[in-house]
Each structure stands twice: as C-alpha cells, then as structure tokens.
KOLMAR-338829 format. One record per residue: residue number from 1; x, y, z of N, C-alpha, C, O in turn. Coordinates in steps of 0.1 Angstrom, whole numbers. Example, Ala and Ser with C-alpha at 12.3 -4.5 7.8 and 13.67 -1.06 7.14 Angstrom:
# residues 2
NODE   k   n_X   n_Y   n_Z  ca_X  ca_Y  ca_Z   c_X   c_Y   c_Z   o_X   o_Y   o_Z
NODE   1   132   -57    78   123   -45    78   132   -33    78   142   -33    85
NODE   2   128   -22    71   137   -11    71   129     0    79   134    11    80
This chain:
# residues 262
NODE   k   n_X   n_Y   n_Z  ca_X  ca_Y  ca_Z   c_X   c_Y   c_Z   o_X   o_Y   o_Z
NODE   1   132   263   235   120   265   225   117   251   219   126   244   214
NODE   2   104   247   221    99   232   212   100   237   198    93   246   193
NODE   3   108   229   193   101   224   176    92   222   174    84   218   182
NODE   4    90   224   163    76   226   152    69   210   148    57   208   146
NODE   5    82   201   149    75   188   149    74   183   163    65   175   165
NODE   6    79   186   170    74   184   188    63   186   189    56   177   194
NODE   7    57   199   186    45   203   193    35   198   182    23   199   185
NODE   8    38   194   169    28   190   165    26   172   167    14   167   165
NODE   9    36   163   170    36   156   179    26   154   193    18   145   197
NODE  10    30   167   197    21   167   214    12   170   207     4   161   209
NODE  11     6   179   200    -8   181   194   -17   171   192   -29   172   194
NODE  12   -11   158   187   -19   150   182   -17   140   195   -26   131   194
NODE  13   -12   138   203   -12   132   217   -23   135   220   -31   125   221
NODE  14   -30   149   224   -40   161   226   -50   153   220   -56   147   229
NODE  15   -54   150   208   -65   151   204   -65   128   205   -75   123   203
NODE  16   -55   122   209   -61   111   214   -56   102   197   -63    93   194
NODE  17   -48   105   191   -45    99   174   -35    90   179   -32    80   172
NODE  18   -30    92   191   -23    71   196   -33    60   200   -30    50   207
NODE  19   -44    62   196   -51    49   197   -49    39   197   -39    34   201
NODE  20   -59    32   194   -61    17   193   -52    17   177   -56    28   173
NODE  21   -46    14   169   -39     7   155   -45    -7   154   -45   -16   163
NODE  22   -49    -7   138   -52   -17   133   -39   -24   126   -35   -17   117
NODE  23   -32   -36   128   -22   -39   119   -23   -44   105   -33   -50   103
NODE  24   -15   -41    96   -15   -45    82   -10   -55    79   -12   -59    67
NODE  25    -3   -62    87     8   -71    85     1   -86    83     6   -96    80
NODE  26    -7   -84    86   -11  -104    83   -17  -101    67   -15  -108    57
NODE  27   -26   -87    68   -28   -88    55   -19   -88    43   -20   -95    33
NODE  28    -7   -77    47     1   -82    36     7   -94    35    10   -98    24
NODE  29     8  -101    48    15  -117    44     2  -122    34     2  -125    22
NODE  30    -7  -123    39   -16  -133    32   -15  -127    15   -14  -135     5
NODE  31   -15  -112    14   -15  -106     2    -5  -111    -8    -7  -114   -20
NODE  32     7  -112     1    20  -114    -7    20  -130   -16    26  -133   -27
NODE  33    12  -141    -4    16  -153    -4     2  -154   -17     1  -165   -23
NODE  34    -4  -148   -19   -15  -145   -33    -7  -146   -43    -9  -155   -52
NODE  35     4  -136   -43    12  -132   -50    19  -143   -61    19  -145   -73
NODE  36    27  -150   -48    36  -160   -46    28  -171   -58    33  -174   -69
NODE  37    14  -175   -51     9  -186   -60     2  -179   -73    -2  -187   -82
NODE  38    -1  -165   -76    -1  -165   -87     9  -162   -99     7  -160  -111
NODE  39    20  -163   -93    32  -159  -101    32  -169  -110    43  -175  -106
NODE  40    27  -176  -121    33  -188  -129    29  -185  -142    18  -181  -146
NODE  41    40  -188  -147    45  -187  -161    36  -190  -168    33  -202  -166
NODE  42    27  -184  -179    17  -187  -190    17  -200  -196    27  -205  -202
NODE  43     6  -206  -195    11  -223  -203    10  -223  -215     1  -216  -220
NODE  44    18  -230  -222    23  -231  -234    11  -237  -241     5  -245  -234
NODE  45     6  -237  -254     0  -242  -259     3  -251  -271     9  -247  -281
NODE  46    -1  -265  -269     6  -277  -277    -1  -274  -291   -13  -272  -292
NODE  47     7  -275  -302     5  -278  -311    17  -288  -323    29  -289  -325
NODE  48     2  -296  -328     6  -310  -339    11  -304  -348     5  -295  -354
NODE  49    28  -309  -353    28  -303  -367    41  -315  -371    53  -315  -368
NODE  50    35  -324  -378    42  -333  -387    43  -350  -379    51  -358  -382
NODE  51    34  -350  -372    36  -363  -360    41  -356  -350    38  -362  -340
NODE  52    50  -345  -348    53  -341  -333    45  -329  -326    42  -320  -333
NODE  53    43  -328  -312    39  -319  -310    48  -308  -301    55  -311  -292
NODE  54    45  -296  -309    56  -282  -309    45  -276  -295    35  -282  -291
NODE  55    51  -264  -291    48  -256  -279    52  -240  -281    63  -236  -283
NODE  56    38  -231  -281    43  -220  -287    36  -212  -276    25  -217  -273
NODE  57    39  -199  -267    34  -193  -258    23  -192  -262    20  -194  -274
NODE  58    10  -186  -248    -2  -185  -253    -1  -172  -251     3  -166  -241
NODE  59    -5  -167  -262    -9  -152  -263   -22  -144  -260   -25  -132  -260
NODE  60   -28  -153  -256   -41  -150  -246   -39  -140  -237   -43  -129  -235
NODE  61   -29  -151  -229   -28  -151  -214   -21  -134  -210   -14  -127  -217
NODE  62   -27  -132  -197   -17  -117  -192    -4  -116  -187     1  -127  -183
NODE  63     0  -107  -187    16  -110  -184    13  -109  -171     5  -101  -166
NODE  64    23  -119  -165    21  -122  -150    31  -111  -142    29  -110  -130
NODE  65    40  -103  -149    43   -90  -143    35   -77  -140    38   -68  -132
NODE  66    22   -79  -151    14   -71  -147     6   -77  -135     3   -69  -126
NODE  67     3   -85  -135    -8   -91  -125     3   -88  -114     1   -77  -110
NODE  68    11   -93  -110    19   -87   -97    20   -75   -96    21   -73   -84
NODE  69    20   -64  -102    22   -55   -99     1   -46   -93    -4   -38   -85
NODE  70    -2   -54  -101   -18   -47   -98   -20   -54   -84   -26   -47   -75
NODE  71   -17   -63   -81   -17   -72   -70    -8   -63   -55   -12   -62   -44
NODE  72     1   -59   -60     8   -50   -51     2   -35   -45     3   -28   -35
NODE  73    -5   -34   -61   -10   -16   -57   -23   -21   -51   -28   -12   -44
NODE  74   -32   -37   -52   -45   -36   -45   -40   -35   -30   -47   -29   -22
NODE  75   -31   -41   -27   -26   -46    -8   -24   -31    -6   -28   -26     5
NODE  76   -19   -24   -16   -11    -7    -6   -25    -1    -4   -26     5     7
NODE  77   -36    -1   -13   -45     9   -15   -53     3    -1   -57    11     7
NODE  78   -54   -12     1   -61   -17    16   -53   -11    24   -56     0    28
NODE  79   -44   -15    28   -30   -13    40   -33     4    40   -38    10    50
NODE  80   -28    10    28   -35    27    35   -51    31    41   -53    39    50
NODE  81   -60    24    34   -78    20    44   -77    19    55   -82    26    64
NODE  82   -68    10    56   -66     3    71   -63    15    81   -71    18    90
NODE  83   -49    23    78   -46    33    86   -50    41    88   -50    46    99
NODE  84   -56    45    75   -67    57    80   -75    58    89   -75    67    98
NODE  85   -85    46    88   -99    40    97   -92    38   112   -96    42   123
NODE  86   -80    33   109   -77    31   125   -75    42   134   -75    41   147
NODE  87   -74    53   124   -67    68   133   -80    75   132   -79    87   129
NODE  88   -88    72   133  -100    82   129  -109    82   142  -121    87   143
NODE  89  -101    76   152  -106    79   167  -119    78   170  -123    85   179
NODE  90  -131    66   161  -142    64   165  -147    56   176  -141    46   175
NODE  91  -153    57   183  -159    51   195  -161    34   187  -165    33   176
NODE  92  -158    23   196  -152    13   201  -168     6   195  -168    -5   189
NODE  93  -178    12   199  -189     7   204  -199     6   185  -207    -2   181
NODE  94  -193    17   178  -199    22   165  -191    15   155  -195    16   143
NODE  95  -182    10   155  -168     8   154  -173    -2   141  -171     2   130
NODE  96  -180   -19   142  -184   -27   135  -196   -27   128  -198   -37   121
NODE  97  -203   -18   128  -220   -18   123  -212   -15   106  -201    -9   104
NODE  98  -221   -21    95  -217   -19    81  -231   -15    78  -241   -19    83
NODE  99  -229    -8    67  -241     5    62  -251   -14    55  -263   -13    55
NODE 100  -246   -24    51  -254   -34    43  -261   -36    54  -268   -45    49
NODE 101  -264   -35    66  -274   -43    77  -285   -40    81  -294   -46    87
NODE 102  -284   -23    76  -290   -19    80  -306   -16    70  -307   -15    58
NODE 103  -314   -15    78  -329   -19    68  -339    -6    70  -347    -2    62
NODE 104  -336    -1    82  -342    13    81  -343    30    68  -336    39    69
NODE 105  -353    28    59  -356    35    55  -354    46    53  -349    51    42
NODE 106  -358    55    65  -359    69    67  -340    75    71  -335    86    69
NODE 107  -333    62    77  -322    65    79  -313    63    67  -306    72    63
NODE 108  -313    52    60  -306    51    52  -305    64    37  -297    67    29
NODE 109  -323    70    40  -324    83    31  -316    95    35  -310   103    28
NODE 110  -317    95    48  -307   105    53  -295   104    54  -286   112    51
NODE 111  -294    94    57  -279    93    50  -271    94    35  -260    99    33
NODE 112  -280    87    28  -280    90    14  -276   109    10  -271   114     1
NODE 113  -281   112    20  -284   129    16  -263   136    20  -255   144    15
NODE 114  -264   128    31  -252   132    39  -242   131    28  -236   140    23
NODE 115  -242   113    24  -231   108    16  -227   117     3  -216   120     0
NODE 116  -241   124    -4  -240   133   -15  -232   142   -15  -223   143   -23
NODE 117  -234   149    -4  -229   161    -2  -208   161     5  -204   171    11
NODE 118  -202   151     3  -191   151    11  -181   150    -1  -182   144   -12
NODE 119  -173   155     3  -163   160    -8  -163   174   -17  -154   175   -26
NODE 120  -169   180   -15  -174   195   -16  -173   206    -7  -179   217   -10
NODE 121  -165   204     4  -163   213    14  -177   222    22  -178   234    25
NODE 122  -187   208    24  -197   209    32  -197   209    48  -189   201    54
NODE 123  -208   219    55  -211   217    62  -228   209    67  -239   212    63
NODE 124  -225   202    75  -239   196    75  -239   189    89  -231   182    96
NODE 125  -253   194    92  -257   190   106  -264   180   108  -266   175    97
NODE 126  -270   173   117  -274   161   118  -281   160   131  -275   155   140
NODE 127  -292   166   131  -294   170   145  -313   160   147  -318   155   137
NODE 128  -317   160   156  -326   147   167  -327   144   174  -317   148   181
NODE 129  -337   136   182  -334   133   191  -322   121   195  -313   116   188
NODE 130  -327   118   211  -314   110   211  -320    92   203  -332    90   200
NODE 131  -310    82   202  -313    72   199  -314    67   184  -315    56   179
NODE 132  -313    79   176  -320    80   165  -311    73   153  -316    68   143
NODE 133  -291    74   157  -287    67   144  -279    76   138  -275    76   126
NODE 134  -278    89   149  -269   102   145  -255   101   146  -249   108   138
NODE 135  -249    95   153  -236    89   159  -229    80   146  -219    81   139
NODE 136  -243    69   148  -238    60   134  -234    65   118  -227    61   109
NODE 137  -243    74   121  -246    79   102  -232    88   101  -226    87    90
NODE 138  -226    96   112  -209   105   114  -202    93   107  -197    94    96
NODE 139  -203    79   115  -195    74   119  -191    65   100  -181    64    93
NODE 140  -205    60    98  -204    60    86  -199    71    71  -193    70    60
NODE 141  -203    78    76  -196    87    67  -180    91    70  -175    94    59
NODE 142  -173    91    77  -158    87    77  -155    73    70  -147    73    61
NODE 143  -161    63    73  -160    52    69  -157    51    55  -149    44    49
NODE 144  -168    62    51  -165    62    33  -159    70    28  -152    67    19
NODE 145  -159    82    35  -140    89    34  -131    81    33  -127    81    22
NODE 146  -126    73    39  -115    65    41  -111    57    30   -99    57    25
NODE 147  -127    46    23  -124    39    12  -121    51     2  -117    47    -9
NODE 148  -122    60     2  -119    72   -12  -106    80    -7  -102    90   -13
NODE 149   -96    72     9   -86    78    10   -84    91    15   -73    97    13
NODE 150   -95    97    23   -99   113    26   -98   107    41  -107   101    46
NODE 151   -83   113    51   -85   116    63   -92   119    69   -96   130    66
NODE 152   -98   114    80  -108   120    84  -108   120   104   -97   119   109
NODE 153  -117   120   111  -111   119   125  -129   125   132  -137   133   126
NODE 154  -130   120   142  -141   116   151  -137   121   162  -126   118   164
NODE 155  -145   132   173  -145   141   183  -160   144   191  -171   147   186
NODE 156  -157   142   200  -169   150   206  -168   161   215  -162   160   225
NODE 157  -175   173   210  -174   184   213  -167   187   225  -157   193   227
NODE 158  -175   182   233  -161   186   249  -146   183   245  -136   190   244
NODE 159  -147   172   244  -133   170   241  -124   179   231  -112   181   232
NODE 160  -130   182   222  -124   194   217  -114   211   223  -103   218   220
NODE 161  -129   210   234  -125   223   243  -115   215   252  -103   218   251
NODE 162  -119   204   260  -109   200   269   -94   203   265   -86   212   269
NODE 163   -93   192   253   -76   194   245   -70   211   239   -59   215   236
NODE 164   -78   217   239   -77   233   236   -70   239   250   -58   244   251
NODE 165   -80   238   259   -77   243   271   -59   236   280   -51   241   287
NODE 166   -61   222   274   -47   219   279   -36   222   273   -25   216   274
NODE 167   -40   233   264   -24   242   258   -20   250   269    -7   252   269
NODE 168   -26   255   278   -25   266   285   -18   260   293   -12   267   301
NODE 169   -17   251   295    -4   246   304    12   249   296    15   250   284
NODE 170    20   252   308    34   254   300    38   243   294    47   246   286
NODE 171    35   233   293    44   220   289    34   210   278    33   198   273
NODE 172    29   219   278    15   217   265    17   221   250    22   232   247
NODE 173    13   213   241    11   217   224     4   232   225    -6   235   233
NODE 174    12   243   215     1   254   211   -11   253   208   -13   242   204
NODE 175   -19   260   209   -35   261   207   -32   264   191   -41   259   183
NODE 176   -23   269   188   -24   271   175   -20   256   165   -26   252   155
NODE 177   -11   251   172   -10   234   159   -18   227   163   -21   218   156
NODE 178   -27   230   178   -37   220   177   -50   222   172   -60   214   172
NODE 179   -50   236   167   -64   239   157   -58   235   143   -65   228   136
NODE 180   -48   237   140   -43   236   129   -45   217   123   -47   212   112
NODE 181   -42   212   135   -46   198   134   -60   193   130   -62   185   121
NODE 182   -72   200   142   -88   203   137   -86   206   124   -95   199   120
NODE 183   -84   209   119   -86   220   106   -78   213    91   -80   218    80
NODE 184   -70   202    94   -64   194    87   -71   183    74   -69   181    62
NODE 185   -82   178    86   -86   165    81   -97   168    70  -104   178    70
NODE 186   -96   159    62  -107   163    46  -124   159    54  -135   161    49
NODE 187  -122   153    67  -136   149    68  -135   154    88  -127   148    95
NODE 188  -141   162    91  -141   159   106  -156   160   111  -165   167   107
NODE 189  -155   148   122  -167   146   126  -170   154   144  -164   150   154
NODE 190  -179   163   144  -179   164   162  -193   164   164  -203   169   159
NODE 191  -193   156   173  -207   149   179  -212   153   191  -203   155   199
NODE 192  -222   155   194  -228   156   208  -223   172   211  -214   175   219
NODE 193  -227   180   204  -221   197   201  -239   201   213  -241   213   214
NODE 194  -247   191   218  -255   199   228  -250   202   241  -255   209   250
NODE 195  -235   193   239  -228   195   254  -225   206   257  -224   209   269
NODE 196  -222   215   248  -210   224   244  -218   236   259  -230   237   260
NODE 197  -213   241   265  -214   256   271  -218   266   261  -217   265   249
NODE 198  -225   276   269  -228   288   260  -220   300   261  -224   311   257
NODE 199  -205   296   268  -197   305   267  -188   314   258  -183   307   249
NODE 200  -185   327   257  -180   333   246  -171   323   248  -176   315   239
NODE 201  -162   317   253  -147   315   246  -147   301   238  -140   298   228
NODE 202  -158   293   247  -163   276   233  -167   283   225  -159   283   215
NODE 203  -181   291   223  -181   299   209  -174   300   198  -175   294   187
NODE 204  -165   310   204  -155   314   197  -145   300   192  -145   296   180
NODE 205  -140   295   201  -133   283   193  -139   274   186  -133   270   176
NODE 206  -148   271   188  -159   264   174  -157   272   164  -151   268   155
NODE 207  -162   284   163  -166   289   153  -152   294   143  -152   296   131
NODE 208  -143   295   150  -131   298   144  -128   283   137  -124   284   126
NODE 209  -130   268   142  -123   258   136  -133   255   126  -131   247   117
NODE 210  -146   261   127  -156   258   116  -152   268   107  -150   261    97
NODE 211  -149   278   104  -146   288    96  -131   285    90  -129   287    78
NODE 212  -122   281    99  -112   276    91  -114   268    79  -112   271    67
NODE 213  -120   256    87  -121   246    77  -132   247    63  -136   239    54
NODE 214  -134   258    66  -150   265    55  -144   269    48  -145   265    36
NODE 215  -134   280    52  -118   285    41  -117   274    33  -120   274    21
NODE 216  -110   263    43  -106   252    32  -109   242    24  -103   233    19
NODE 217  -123   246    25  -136   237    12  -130   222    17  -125   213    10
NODE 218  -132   222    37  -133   205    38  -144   203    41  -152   212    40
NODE 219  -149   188    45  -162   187    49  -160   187    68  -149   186    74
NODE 220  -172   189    75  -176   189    86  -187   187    88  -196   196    85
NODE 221  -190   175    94  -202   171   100  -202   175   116  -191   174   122
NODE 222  -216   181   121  -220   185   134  -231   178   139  -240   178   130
NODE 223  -234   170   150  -241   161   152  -245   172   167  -236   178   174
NODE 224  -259   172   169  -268   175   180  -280   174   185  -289   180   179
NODE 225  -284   165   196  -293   163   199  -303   174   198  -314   170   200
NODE 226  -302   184   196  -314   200   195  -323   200   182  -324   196   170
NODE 227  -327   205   188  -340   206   173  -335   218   168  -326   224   174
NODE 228  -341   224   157  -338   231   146  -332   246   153  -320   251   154
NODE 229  -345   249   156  -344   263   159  -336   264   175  -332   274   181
NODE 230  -334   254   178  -329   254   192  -312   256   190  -305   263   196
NODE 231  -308   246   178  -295   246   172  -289   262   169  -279   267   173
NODE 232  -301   268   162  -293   278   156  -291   289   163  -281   296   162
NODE 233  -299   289   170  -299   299   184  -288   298   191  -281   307   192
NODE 234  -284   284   198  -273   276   208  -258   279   202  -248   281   210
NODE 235  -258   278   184  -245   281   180  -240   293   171  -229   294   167
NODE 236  -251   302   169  -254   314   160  -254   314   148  -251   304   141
NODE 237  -256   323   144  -258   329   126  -245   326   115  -246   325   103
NODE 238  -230   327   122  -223   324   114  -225   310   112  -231   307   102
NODE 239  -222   300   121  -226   290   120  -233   283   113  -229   274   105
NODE 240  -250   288   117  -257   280   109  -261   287    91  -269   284    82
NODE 241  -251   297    94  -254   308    77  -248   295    66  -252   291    56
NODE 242  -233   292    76  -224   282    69  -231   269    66  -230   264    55
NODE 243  -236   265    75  -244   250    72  -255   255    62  -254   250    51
NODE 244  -262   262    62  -271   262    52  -268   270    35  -275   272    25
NODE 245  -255   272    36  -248   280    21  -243   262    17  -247   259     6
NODE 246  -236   253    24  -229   242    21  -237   228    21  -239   219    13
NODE 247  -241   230    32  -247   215    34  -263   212    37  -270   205    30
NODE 248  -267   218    52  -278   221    51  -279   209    65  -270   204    72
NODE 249  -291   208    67  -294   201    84  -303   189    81  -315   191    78
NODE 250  -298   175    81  -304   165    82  -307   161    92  -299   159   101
NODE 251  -326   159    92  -332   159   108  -334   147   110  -338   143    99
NODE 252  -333   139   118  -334   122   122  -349   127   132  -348   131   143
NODE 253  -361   126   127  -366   127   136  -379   115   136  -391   117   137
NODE 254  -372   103   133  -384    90   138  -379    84   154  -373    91   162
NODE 255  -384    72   155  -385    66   169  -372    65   172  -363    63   164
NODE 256  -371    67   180  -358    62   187  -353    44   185  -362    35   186
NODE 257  -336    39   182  -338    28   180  -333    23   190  -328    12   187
NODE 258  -331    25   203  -329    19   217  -348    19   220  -351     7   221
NODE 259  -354    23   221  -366    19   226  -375     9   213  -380    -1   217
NODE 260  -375    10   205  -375    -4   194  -371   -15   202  -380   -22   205
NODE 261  -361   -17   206  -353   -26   209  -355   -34   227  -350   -43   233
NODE 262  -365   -21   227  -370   -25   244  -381   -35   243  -386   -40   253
C-alpha cells in the first residue's frame, strides 16, 4: 500500500510542480551582507563640558537590533515570493512581462476588474478572442497572489485531464490527491478550457474541481477563447451559475496584439 505522503508526492510530479526553481541563495547572501554593513553601533554624540569634550549615546538613533531583525523578516518575506512564483508552473514565454509596461487601456481595465475581485473565493472568466492578453492577465494575476503570499499554480485545461487520466495506471497518484492538489491552491489558473472535449467524463472532472474549490471560497480563473454564449453552453449551467454568483466574465474583445505587431 503507498502512503499518503508518497502519493501526494507522485501527485504533484503529475501536475509538473518539479520545475524550473528559482534560487534564493544569492539573494540572501547579498541580503545578509546588507546586514553585515548595517550593523554599527549608534554614534555617540560629542559634547563640551568644562574645556573637555564628553560622549553621550544618541538617542535619536534606532536600535540596530531592531533594524536587523526587520532586515531579516524583509529577505524571508522575498525568499518565500520567490518560491511561490517559482512553483506556480507558468509558461516560460509569459514568465517576464511586468504589469508597469504595459500601456494598453482596455486591458489594463480588465484587469483592474480581475485584480478586484481575488481573494474572495471568485470565479471569473476571461474569455476572447485569440491574441488578446488573456494568458497574460492569468499570468498576472498569480503574480499578485504571490506578492500577498497566496499559492497559486498555472494549468492548461488538457493537461489537467491528461494528469487525471494517468491515475488509472497502477503505479500512478490517486485521482483523489491529485484533485485534492487542484483544489488546494488560494489562486488556480486553467487556460485554453476551448480545448477541453465535450465529453461527460472532462465535464464532470472540471466541474467537480470547480465546485470543490467554490466549497472552499478560493479563487479560480478560466481563460477561453469562446465567446459568451458559446462558453456557457460548452461548459453548462453549474458552471457558468458559479462564475456569475462570484466573479462574473471579463471579455477581452479589442484587436488582437500579435497582429498590432505585424
């Protein structure tokens, strides 16, 4: 019989969480050696009293035990950023874009809308055509989960079914810890949900890890190329009842920004 941490182990093999890792370690050296040169003793302040001059601490100054110690808790609070973002399985390609670069209007309002609504145990869709900045705006929004320390993790809908389906092998993670894994994260992202089949049994496993995580007032962003009415039809009524009681459907529907760019 596998243990319980074995298979949640292989679970997360499954869903692809051995990635790429970002290391912490230069940052804490450089952090530390911060440390190192601010560590010095408050300078004394000279004072004349009778032709000689006396030296009495400055009581201004902060205690340099505090400043080390704030200095310690800023490196842990990055160093945990760091881990988060690194495990959050986003595509390679989305990976460096920062929300300051960007100058687009209509996107940055929609996103604005997204950012509102997270931390509230929202559902929210993000649906357009292709090219539009749907990918990015997921990708961004983990990004800012992370700085607020909220797990979060990046999927695209096949791959979901794929890693599901390879429980069914004997020597495979349960379908059960690896929903339980979906169903974990304070933020999960699944993208490109037009791939998805119209099969009862994807159905059903979407709809069960969306309903989990609905139980547990997390957020979930759904990204698809489909237009409105095409979405709700493609994924049903529970579904889109849930998106529109929680979060609601942010439509990307200006130019595309690969043909801009042509």
């Amino acid at each position: 019989m596998t243990s319980s941490g074995s298979q949640s182990s292989e679970a997360q093999e499954h869903l692809g969480l051995g990635g790429t890792k970002e290391s912490s370690t230069d940052l804490e050296r450089a952090g530390f050696r911060d440390i190192v040169n601010q560590f010095v003793r408050p300078q004394p302040i000279e004072k004349e009293s009778e032709g000689t001059t006396q030296k009495e601490p400055n009581s201004n100054s902060s205690d340099p035990k505090e400043d080390v110690f704030e200095k310690f808790k800023q490196i842990e609070r990055r160093r945990k950023r760091l881990a988060l973002y690194s495990a959050t399985n986003i595509p390679l390609r989305h990976r460096d874009l920062k929300l300051e670069s960007v100058s687009h209007k209509k996107w940055l309002e929609a996103f604005a809308k997204v950012n509102n609504k997270l931390g509230k145990g929202c559902i929210v869709a993000i649906i357009g055509g292709r090219g539009t900045g749907k990918t990015q705006m997921g990708v961004e929004a983990i990004r800012q989960a992370c700085k607020l320390g909220r797990d979060s993790f990046y999927v695209k809908a096949v791959d979901v079914f794929i890693s599901i389906r390879a429980c069914y092998r004997s020597d495979a993670a349960s379908e059960q810890n690896l929903i339980k894994i979906y169903t974990r994260y304070k933020l999960l992202v699944i993208d490109a949900l037009e791939e998805k089949s119209d099969s009862e049994w994807e159905n059903r496993m979407l709809s069960h890890i969306i309903d989990k995580r609905y139980d547990d007032m997390v957020d979930t962003i759904l990204i698809s190329n489909e237009q409105p009415a095409a979405f709700a039809k493609q994924h049903g009524s529970s579904i889109s009842d849930r998106i529109y009681e929680t979060g609601g459907i942010i439509e990307c529907n200006w130019l595309s920004f690969r043909k801009e760019g042509e």
